[in-house]
Legacy VTK file of the C-alpha trace (Angstrom):
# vtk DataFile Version 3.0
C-alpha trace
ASCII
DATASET POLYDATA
POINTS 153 float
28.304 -188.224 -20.464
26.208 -191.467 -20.928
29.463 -193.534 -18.695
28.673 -191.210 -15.641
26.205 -193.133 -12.726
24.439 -189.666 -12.094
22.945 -189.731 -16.056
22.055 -192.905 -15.514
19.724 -192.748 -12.671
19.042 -189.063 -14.567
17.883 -191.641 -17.404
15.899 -193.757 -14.703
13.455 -191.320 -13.918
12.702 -189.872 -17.338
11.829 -193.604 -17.942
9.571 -193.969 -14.872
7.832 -190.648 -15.696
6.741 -192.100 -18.822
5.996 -194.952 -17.410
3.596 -193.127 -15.288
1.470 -192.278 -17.923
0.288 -195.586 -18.377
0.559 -197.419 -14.920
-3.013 -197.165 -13.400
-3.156 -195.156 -10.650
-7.177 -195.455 -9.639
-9.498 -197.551 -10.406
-13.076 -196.633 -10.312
-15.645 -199.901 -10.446
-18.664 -199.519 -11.402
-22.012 -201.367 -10.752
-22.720 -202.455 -14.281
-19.234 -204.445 -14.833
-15.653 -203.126 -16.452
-13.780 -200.779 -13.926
-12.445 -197.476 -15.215
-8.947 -197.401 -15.263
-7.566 -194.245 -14.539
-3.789 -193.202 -15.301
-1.907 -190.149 -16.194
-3.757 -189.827 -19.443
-6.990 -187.766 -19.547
-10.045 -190.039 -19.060
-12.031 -190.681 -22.153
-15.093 -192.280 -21.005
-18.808 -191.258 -21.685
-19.972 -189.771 -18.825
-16.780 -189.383 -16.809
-14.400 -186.695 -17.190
-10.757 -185.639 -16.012
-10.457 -183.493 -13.124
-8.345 -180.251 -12.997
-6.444 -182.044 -9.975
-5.539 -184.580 -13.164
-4.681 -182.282 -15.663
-2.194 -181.000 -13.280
-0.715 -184.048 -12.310
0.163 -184.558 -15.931
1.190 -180.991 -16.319
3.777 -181.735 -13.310
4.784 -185.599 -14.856
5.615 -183.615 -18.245
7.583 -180.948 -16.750
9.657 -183.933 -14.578
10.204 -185.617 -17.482
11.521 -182.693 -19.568
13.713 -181.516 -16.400
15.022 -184.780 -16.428
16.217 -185.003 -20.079
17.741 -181.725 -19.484
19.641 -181.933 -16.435
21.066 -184.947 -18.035
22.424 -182.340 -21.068
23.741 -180.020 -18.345
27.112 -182.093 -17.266
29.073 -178.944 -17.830
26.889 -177.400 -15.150
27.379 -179.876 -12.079
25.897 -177.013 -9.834
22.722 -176.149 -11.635
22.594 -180.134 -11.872
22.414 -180.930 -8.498
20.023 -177.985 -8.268
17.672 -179.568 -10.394
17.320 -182.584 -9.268
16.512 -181.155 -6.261
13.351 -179.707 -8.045
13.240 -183.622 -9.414
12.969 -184.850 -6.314
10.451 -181.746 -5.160
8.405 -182.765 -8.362
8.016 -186.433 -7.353
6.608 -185.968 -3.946
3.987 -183.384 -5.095
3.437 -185.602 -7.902
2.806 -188.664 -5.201
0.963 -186.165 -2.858
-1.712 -185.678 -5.896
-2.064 -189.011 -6.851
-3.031 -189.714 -3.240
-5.405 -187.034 -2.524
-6.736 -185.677 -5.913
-9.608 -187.321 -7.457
-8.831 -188.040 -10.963
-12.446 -188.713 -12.533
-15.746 -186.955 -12.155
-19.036 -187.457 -13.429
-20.115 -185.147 -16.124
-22.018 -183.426 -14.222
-19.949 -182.210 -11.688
-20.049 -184.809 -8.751
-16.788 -186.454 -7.974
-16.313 -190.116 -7.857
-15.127 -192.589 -5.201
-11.772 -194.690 -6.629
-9.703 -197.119 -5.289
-6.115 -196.209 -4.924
-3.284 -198.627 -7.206
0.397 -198.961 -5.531
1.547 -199.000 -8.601
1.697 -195.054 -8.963
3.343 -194.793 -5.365
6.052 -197.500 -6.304
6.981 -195.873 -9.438
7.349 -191.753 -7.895
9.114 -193.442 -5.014
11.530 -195.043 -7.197
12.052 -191.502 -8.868
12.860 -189.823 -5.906
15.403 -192.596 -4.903
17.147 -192.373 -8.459
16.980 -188.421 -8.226
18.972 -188.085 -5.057
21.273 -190.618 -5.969
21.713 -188.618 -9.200
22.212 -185.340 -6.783
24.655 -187.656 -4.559
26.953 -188.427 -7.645
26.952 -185.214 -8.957
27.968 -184.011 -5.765
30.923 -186.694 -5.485
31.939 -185.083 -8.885
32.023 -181.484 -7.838
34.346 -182.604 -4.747
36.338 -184.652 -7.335
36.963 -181.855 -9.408
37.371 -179.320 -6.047
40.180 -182.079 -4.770
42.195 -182.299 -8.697
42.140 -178.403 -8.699
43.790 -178.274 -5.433
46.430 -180.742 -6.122
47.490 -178.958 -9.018
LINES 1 154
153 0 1 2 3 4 5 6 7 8 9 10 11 12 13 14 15 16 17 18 19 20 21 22 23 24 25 26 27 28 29 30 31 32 33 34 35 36 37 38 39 40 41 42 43 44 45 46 47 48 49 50 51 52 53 54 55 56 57 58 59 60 61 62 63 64 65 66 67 68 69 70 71 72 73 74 75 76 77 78 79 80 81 82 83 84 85 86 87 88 89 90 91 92 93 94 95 96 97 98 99 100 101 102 103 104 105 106 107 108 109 110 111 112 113 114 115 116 117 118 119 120 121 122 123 124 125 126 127 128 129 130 131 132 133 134 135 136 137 138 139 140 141 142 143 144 145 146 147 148 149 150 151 152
């Protein structure tokens, strides 16, 4: 299991998506000195709160990171593999496509706040969704492996 490249780059982006949690992804400065830094952990900060666009981005991180463990579990099942981490890579863009459009903090009282974008959460999904279809590429090379031995035989 572990000696195949597929669960490798499998392992690859259950590592970034924990790494996700704590990369910033926004910053928010404000006038009076320390900017809030804003990651894939609810925001904990008097007056500012987490936005349901946030909550779902780390609804959608957890469930990429739990589909990734699993698909690694699921060598017996090269098809459903390949098949889910086709959702992987789905995941990751969606996940990339909220980070750049959904405001993560708001003011308690209900007005949204202007934050600078960080690379840093761009870099890291885009690196999943490299390591995901290579993952889907392998498993692929495996299945036609397998197709070619059963042939031969």
């Amino acid at each position: 299991m572990i000696q195949r490249k597929q669960t490798l780059f499998l392992l690859q982006v259950a590592f970034l998506s924990l790494s996700l949690l704590f990369v910033p992804t926004q910053f928010i400065d404000f006038s009076h000195g320390e900017p809030l830094i804003a990651a894939l952990i609810p925001v904990n900060y008097p007056g500012y709160m987490s936005t349901s666009g946030h909550f779902a981005a780390i609804a959608l991180n957890a469930v990429g990171l739990i589909l990734a463990f699993t698909t690694i579990f699921l060598f017996k099942k090269r098809e459903l593999q390949v098949k889910l981490t086709y959702g992987l890579i789905l995941i990751y863009v969606i996940l990339t496509l909220m980070i750049a459009f959904c405001p993560f903090v708001a003011k308690a009282d209900g007005l949204t706040v202007e934050a600078s974008k960080h690379p840093f959460g761009y870099i890291i999904c885009g690196v999943a969704v490299i390591a995901a279809f290579l993952a889907a590429r392998f498993i692929k090379k495996d299945i036609e492996l397998l197709k070619s031995a059963d042939r031969i035989r």
